[in-house]
Backbone as CSV, one residue per row, in Angstrom:
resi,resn,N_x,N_y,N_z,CA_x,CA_y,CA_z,C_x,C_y,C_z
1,UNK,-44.459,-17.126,-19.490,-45.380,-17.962,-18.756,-44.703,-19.284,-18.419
2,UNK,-45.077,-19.656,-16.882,-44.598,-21.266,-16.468,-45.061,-22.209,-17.185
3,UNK,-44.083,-22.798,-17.728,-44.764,-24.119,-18.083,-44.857,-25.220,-17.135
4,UNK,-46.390,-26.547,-16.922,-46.893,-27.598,-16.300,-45.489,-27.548,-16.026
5,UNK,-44.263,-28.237,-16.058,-43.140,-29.240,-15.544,-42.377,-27.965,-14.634
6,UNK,-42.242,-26.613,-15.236,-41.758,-25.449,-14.492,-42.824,-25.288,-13.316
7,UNK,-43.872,-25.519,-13.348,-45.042,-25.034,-11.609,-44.225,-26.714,-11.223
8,UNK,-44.633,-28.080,-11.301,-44.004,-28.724,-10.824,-42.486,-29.090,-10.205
9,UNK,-41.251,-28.807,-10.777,-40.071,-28.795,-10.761,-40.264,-27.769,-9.215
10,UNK,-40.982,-26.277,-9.635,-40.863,-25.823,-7.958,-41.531,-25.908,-7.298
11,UNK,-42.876,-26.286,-7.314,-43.910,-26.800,-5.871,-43.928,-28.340,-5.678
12,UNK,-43.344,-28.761,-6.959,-43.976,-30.151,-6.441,-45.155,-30.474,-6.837
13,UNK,-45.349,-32.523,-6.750,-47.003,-32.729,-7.495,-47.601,-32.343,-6.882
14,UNK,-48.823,-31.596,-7.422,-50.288,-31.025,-7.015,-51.096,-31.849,-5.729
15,UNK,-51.394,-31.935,-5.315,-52.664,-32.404,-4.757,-53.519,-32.915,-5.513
16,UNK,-54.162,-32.364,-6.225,-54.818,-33.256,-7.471,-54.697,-32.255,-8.664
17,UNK,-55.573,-32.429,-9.635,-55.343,-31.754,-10.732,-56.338,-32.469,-11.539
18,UNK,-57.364,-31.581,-12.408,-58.121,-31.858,-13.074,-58.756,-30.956,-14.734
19,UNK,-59.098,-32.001,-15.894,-59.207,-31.114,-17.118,-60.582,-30.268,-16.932
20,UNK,-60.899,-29.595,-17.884,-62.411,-28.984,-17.883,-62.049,-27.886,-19.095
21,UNK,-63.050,-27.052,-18.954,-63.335,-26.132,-19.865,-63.340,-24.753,-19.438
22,UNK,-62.575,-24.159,-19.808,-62.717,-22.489,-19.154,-62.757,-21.214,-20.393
23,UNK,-63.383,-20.334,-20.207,-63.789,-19.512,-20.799,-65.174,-19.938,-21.796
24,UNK,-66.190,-20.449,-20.775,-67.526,-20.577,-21.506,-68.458,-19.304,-21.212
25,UNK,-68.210,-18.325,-21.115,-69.124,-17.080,-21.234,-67.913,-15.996,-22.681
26,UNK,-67.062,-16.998,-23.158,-66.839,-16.061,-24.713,-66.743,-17.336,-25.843
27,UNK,-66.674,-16.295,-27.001,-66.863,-16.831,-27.804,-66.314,-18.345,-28.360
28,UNK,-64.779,-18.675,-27.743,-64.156,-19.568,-28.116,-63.530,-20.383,-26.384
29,UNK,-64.470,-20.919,-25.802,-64.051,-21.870,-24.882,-62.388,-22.560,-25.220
30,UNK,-61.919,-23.182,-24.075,-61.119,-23.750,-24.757,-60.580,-24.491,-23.457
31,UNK,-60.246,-26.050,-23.697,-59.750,-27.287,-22.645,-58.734,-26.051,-21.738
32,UNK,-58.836,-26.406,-20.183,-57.539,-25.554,-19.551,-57.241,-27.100,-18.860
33,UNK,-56.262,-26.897,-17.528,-56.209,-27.855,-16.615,-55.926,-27.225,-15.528
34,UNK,-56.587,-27.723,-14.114,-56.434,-26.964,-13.312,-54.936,-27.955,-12.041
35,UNK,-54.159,-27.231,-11.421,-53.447,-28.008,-10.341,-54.097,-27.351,-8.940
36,UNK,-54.094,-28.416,-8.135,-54.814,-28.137,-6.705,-53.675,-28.118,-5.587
37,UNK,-52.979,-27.039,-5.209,-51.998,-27.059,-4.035,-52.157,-26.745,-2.605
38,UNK,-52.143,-27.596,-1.806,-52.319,-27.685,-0.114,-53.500,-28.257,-0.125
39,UNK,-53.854,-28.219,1.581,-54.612,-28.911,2.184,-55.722,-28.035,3.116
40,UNK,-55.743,-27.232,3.457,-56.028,-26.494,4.558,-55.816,-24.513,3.529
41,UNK,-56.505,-24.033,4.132,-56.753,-22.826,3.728,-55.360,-22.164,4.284
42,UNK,-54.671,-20.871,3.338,-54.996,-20.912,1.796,-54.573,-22.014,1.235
43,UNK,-54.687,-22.356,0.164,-54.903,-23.036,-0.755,-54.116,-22.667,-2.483
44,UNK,-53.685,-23.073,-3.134,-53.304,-22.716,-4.436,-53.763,-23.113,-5.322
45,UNK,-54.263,-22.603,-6.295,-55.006,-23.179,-7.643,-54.261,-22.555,-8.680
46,UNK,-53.628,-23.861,-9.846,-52.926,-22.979,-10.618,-53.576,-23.362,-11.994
47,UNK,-54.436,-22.415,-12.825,-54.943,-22.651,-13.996,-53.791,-22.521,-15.342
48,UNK,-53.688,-23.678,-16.090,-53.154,-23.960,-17.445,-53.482,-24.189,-18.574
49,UNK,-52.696,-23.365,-19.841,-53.767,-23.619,-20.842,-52.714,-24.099,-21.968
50,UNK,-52.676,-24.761,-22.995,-52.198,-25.489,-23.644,-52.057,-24.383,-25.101
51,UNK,-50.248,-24.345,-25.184,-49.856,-23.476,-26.128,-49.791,-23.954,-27.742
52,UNK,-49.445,-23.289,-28.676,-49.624,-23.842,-29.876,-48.675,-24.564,-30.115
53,UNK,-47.623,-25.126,-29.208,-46.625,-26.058,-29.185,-46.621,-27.578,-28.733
54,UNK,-48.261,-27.318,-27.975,-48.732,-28.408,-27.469,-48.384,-28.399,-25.630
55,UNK,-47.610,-27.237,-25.081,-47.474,-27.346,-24.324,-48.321,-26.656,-22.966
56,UNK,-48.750,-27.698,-21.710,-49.486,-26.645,-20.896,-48.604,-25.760,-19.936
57,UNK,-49.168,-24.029,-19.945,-48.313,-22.817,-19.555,-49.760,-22.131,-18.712
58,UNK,-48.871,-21.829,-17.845,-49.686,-21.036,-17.003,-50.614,-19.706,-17.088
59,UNK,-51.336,-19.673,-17.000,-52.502,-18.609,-17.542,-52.781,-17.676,-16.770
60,UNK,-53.392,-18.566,-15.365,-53.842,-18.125,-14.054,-53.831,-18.791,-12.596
61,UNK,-53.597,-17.775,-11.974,-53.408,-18.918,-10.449,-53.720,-17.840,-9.310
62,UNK,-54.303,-18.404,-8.514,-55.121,-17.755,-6.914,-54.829,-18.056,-5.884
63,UNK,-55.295,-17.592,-4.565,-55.007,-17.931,-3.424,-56.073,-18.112,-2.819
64,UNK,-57.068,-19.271,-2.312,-57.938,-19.000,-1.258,-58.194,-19.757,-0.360
């Protein structure tokens, strides 16, 4: 899995990027962070979740 500085190093800073909470329909939620890439459709969303090293690694990411 990419790690935060590995999605950056090759796209470049996000567009924006914001914390929250993902996986609230199971048992153990847990902080992710999301990065927001482009402007105009499609679009990139790259979801990150923070490893037991402390580091954020890529989980999930879309196109729409």
């Amino acid at each position: 899995m990419m790690s935060e500085q590995q999605v950056i190093d090759t796209l470049g800073q996000p567009k924006s990027a914001d914390l929250g909470t993902c996986g609230q329909a199971t048992p153990k939620p847990w902080m992710c962070k999301t990065l927001h890439y482009g402007e105009f459709h499609p679009s990139l969303m790259i979801q990150l979740r923070m490893d037991q090293t402390g580091t954020w690694r890529v989980f999930s990411w879309d196109v729409f």
